[in-house]
C-alpha positions in Angstrom: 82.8 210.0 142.0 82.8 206.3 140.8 79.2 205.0 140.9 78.7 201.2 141.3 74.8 201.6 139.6 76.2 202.9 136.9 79.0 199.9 136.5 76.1 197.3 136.9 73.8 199.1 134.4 77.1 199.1 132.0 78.0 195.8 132.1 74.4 194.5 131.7 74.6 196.9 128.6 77.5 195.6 127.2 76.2 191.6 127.9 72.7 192.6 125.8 75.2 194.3 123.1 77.7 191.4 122.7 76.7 187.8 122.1 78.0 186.1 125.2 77.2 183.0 126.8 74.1 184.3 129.1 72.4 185.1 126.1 72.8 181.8 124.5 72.1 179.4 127.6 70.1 176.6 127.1 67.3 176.5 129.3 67.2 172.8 130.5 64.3 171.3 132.4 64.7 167.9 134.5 62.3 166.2 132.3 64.5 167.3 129.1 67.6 166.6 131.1 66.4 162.8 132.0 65.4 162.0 128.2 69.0 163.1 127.4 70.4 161.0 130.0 68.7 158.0 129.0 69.6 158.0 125.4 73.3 159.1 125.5 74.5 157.9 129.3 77.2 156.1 129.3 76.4 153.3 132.1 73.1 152.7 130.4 74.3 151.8 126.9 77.0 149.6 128.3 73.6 147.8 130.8 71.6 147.8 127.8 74.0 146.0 125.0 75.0 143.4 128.2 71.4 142.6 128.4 71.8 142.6 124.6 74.0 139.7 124.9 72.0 137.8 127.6 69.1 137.9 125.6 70.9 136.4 122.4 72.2 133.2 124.7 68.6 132.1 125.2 68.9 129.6 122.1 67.9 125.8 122.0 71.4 125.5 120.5 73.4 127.1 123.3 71.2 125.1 125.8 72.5 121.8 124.1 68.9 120.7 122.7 69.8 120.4 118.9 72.5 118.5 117.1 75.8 119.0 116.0 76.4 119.0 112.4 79.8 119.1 110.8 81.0 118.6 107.4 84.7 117.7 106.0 85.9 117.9 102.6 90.1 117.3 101.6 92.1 117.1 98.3 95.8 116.0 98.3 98.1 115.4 95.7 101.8 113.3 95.6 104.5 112.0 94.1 106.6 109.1 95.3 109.5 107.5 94.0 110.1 103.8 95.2 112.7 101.1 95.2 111.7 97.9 95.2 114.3 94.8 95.9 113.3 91.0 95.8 115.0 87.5 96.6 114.0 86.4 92.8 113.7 88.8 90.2 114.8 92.0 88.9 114.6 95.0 91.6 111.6 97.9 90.6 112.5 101.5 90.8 109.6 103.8 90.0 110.0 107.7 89.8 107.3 110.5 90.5 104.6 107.9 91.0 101.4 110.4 91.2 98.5 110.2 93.1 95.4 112.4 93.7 93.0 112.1 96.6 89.6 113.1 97.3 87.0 113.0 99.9 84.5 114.2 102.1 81.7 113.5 104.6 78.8 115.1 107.1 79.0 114.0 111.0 75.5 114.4 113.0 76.3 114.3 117.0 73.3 114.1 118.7 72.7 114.0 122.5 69.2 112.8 123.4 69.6 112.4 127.1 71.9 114.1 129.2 70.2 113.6 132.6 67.8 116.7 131.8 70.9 119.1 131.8 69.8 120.2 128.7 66.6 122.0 130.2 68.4 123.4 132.9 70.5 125.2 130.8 67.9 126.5 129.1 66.2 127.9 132.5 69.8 129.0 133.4 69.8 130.9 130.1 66.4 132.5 130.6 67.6 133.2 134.5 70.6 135.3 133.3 68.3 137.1 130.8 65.9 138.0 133.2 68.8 139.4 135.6 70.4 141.4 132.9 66.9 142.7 131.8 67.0 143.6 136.1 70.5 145.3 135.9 69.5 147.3 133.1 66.5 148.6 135.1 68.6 148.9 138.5 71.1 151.3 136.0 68.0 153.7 134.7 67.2 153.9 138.1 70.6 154.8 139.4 71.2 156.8 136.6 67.8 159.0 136.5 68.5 159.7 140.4 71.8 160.5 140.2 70.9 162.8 136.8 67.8 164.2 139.4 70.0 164.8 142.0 72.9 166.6 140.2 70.2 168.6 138.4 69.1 169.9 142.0 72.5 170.7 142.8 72.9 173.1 139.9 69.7 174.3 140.7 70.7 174.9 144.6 74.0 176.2 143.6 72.0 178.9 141.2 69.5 179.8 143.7 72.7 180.5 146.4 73.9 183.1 143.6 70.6 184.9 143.6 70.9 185.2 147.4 74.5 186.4 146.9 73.4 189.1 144.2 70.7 190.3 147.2 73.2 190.8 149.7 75.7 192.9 146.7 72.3 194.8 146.1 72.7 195.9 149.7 76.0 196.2 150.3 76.0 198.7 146.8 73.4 200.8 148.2 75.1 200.6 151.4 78.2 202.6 149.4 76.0 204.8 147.7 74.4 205.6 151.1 78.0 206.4 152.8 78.8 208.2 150.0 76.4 210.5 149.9 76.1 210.9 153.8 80.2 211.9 153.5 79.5 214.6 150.9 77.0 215.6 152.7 79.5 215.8 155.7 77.2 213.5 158.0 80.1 210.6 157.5 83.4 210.0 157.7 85.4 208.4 154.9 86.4 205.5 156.6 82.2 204.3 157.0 82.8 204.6 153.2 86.1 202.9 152.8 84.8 199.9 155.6 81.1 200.0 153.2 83.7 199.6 150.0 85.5 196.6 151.7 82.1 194.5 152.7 81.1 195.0 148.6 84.3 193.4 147.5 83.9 190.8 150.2 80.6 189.8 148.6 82.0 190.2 145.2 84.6 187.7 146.4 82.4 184.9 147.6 79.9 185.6 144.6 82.8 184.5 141.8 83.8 181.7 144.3 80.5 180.7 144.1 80.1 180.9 140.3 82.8 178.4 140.2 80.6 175.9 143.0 78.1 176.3 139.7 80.1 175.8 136.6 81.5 172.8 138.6 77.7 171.2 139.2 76.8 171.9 135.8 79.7 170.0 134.5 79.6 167.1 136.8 75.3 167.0 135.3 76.9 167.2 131.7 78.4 164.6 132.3 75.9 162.4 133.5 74.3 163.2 130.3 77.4 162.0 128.2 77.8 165.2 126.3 80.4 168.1 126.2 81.2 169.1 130.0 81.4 173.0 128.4 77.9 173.6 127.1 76.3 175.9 129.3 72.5 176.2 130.4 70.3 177.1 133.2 68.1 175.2 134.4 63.8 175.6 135.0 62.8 173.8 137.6 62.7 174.7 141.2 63.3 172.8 144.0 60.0 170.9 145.0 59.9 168.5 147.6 56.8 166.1 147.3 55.7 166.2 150.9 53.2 163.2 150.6 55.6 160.0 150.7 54.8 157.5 153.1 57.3 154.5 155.1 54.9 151.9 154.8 54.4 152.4 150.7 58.2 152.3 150.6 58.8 149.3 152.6 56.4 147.4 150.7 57.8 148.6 147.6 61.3 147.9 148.2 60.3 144.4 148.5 57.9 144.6 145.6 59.5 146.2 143.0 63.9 147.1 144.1 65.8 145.7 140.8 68.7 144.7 143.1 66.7 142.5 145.4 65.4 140.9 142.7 68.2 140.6 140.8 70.0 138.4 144.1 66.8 136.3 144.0 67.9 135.3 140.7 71.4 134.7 142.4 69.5 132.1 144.4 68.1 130.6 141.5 71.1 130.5 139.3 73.0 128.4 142.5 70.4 126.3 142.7 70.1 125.2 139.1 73.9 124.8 139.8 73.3 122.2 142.2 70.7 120.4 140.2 73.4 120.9 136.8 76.0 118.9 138.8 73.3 116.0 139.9 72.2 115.7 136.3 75.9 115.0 135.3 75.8 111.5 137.0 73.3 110.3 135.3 74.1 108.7 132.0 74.2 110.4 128.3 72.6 109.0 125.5 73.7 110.3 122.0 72.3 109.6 118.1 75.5 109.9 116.1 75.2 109.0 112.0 78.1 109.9 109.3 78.0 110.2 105.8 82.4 109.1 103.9 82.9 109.6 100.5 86.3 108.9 99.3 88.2 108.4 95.8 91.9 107.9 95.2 93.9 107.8 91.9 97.4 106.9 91.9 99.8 105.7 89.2 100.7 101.9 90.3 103.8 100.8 91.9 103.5 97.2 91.2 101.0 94.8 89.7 98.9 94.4 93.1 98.4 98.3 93.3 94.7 99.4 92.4 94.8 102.5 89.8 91.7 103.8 90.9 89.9 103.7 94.2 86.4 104.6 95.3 84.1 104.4 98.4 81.1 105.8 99.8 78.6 105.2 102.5 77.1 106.1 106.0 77.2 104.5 109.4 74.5 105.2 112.2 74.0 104.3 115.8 73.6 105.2 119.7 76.0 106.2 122.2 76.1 105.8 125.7 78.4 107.3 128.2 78.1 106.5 131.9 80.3 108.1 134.4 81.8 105.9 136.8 84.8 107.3 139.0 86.1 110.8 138.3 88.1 111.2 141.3 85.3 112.3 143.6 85.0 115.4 141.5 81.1 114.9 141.4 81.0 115.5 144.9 83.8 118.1 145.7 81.1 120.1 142.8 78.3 119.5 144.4 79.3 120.1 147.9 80.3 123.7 146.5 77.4 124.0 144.9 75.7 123.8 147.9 78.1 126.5 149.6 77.4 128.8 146.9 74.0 128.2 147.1 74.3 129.6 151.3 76.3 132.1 150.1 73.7 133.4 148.1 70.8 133.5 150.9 73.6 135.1 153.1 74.3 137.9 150.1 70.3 138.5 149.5 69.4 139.0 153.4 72.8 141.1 153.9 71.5 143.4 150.8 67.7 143.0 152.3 69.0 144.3 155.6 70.8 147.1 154.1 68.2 148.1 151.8 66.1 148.7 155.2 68.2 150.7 156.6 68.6 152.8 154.0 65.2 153.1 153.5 65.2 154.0 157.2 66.9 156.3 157.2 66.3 158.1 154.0 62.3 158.5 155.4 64.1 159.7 158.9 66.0 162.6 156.8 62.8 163.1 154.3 60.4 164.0 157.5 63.1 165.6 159.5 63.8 168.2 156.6 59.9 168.4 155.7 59.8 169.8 159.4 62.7 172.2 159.5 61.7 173.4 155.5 58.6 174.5 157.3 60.4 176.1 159.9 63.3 177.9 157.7 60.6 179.5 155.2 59.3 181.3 158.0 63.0 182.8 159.1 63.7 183.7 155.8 60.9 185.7 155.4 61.5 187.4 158.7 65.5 187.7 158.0 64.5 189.2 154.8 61.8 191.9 156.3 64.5 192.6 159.2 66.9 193.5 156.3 64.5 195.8 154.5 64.2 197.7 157.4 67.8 197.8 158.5 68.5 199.1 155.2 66.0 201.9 155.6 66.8 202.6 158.9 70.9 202.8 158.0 69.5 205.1 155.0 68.0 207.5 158.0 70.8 207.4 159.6 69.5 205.0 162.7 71.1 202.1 162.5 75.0 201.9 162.5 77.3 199.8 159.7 78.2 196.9 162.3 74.0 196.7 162.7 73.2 196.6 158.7 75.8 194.3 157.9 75.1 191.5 160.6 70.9 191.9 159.3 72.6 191.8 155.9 74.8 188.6 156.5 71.6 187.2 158.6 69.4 187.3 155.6 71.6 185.4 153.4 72.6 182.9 156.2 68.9 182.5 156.6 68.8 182.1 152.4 71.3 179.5 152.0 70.2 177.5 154.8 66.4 177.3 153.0 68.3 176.4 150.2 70.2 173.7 151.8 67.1 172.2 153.8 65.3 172.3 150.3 68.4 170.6 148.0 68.6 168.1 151.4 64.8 167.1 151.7 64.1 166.9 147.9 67.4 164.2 148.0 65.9 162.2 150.6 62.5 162.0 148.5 64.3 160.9 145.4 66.4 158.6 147.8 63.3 156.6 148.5 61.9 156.4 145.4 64.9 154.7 144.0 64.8 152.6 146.7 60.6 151.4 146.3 61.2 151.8 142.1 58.8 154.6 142.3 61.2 157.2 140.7 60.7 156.3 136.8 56.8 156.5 137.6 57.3 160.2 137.8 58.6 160.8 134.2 55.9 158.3 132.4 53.2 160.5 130.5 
């Protein structure tokens, strides 16, 4: 008669024999699995050369404090024929008169005084470097929960196949039971054949829950930027840090969240906005200076036509523009200005107002499930003790199928909802660290 130990004992065999995949896993821990997300994710390469860019506009040049320098240099070459007709005299015909032209020069545009728009530039530059330098946090962040969180999942997913294999453990003794009790002539066949359809029901949900696995570990390879196929399993458990206050958080959130501070900056940028478009009605005040050089040779038409040409010398002096009328276009700016510069404060308190409520209710989840953790620990221990002794008790032939099964199915309804609670709680704690910045304080040395 088939023996189901013996299959599982086989195929472990034939798994140690052959070089498959669960021999070759990479065993990936979160710290190992952040450090990889960091250098090769996706999102934080693209945040990082963006604040790149930011950084390289900060320049005295791009603000519009130094001078502009240009320098020109031609060379032509002609030839000309002419007719010439007078009143008195013979007429002149010249043919392939040639000439050759040279020159060049160095312009210096300098503006001294541009009604300080010059140094609010500059604070505008060092404004959008600071917010890119605040994106590129706000991304790590995202990034490192969203990498913690996925990480979990694989985890909880992994943990709900160990609980899966338990309940096959019993439901394959529960076979071997029947079908010794039947030869025995204790049974009938069909406790056997019903024992025989509750294995492959397990079976069943264990390969649908493989797939729930290989799904979260390619959704985490991803996150890490690297092939979705390479397998691993992962080290860590499921630890929820039961210590985490509201009032740290709150305080945080104000102290420390990237985005908050990043729509301050908003507020600042639509301010220097405001003061940008003020500063353009005062006058400008340039030094502008220019160096000519020029030469011409030419083969002369008549008698009044120099042969050779030559002048050089520079020039030097101030400018000074003044705007006068520009169709009320001063104002129409600065009257928008002004609206952006509401529209900010209305963006930062809408995002400070949502920030606190999903700090609210991230704590709200965090205790709740810190509370029913302590609660679901204790019924999987008792789900698990009530299935031990079903098992023995259907062994002695005191406990019918039906009975087993539903202490069976108890235990790993009892099992997965731990799991769940755990996955759920753990998520809410790594919820309100991203939200108070706290999260990255966990994988510094």
């Amino acid at each position: 008669m088939f023996s189901y130990r013996a299959a599982a004992l086989f195929l472990i065999g034939l798994a140690i024999l052959m070089p498959g995949k669960a021999l070759s896993q990479e065993q990936l821990s979160l710290e190992q699995a952040i450090r990889i997300g960091l250098q090769t994710n996706y999102d934080i390469q693209i945040a990082s050369r963006q604040e790149a860019v930011s950084e390289n506009n900060v320049t005295l040049g791009n603000a519009g404090f130094l001078p502009a320098v240009d320098g020109r240099a031609t060379r032509t070459f002609s030839e000309n024929t002419s007719r010439q007709e007078f009143q008195t005299g013979p007429d002149r015909v010249r043919n392939g008169a040639s000439s050759n032209n040279i020159g060049y020069g160095v312009s210096l545009n300098w503006v001294v005084f541009d009604g300080l728009g010059m140094f609010i530039n500059l604070e505008r530059l060092k404004t959008l470097e600071k917010s890119g330098e605040l994106f590129t946090k706000q991304t790590v962040e995202n990034t490192v929960a969203d990498i913690t969180a996925s990480y979990f999942e694989v985890a909880r997913q992994s943990f709900k196949i160990k609980a899966l294999q338990d309940a096959i453990a019993i439901s394959e003794a529960r076979v071997e039971i029947a079908q010794a009790q039947y030869e025995v002539g204790v049974s009938a066949k069909v406790e056997i054949l019903r024992a025989q359809v509750d294995y492959n029901a397990d079976r069943s949900e264990l390969l649908l829950q493989e797939e729930v696995l290989q799904n979260a570990k390619i959704n985490l390879n991803q996150l890490l930027g690297r092939d979705p196929d390479i397998d691993f399993t992962v080290t860590d458990s499921i630890v929820v840090d039961p210590t985490l206050e509201y009032g740290n958080a709150n305080t945080n959130l104000y102290a420390a969240n990237p985005l908050l501070q990043r729509l301050q900056l908003d507020r600042q940028l639509a301010h220097l906005d405001l003061r940008s478009i003020r500063a353009s009605r005062f006058p400008t005040i340039g030094v502008t200076s220019n160096y000519n050089f020029s030469r011409n040779e030419a083969e002369p038409l008549n008698e009044f036509q120099a042969r050779f040409n030559q002048n050089r010398g520079y020039n030097y002096g101030l400018t000074l523009s003044v705007p006068i009328f520009n169709g009320f276009n001063l104002n129409r700016q600065a009257q928008n200005a002004r609206i952006n510069l509401e529209t900010a404060e209305l963006e930062f308190k809408r995002e400070e107002n949502r920030l606190q409520a999903d700090l609210a209710r991230a704590y709200s989840q965090y205790a709740n499930r810190l509370k029913i953790l302590e609660l679901e620990e204790v019924n999987v221990n008792l789900a698990q003790q009530n299935a031990e002794i079903a098992l023995e008790r259907y062994r002695l032939g005191l406990l019918t199928a039906i009975e087993l099964r539903e202490a069976q199915r108890n235990e790993l309804v009892a099992s997965n909802r731990l799991i769940d609670i755990q996955y759920q709680a753990k998520a809410a704690e790594v919820e309100l660290k991203r939200l108070s910045s706290t999260l990255l304080q966990d994988q510094e040395p």
